[in-house]
N, C-alpha and C positions, 0 to 999 in steps of 0.2 A: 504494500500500500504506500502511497507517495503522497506528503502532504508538504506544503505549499506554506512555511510559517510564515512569511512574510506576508500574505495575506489575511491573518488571523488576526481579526479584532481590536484582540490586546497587543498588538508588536507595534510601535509605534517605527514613523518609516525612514531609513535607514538611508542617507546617500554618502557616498565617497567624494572627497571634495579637490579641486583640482591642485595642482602645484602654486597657481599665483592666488588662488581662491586662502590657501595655506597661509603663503605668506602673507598676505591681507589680514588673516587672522590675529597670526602671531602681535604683527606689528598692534592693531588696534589694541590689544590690550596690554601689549609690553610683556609679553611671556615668551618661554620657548616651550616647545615641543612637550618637553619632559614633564611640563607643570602641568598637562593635562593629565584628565583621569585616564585609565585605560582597559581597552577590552580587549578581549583574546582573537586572535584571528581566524580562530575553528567556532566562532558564537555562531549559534545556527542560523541569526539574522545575517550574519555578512555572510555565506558558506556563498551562494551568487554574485556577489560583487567580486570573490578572488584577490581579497586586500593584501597587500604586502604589507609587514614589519613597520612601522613610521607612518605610514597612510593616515589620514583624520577623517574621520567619520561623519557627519553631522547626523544628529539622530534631533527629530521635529516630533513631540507629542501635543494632544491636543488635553487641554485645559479651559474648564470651566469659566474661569475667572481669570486666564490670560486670552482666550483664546488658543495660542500654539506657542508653545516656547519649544526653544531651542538648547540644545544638548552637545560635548564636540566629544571627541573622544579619541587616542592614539591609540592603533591596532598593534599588538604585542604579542609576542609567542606564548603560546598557553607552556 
């Protein structure tokens, strides 16, 4: 049986963000890379995107009372 999590309700949606997308980041908030939280690169929500090691993630859920907030995250070896 083949199931499809990123379609699944609760999985809020996952995108890989580009190399100047990146550095844009970084800079706006005066961090680097390291100071982000981080997730494994086997999480079953990215197993489709195929992230490398350093990749940022943005992950978007939706909220009540923001509307959608915004999430980053640095892909790292489980």
């Amino acid at each position: 049986m083949s199931f499809d999590i990123n379609k699944h309700y609760l999985v809020p949606k996952h995108t890989k963000i580009t190399d100047s997308e990146k550095k844009e980041l970084l800079e706006k908030y005066k961090i680097n890379s390291s100071s982000l939280p981080k997730i494994q690169n086997k999480d079953p929500a990215l197993i489709k995107m195929h992230p490398k090691v350093g990749d940022i993630v943005k992950i978007e859920r939706k909220s009540q009372t923001a509307g959608t907030t915004v999430y980053y995250r640095i892909v790292a070896e489980d």
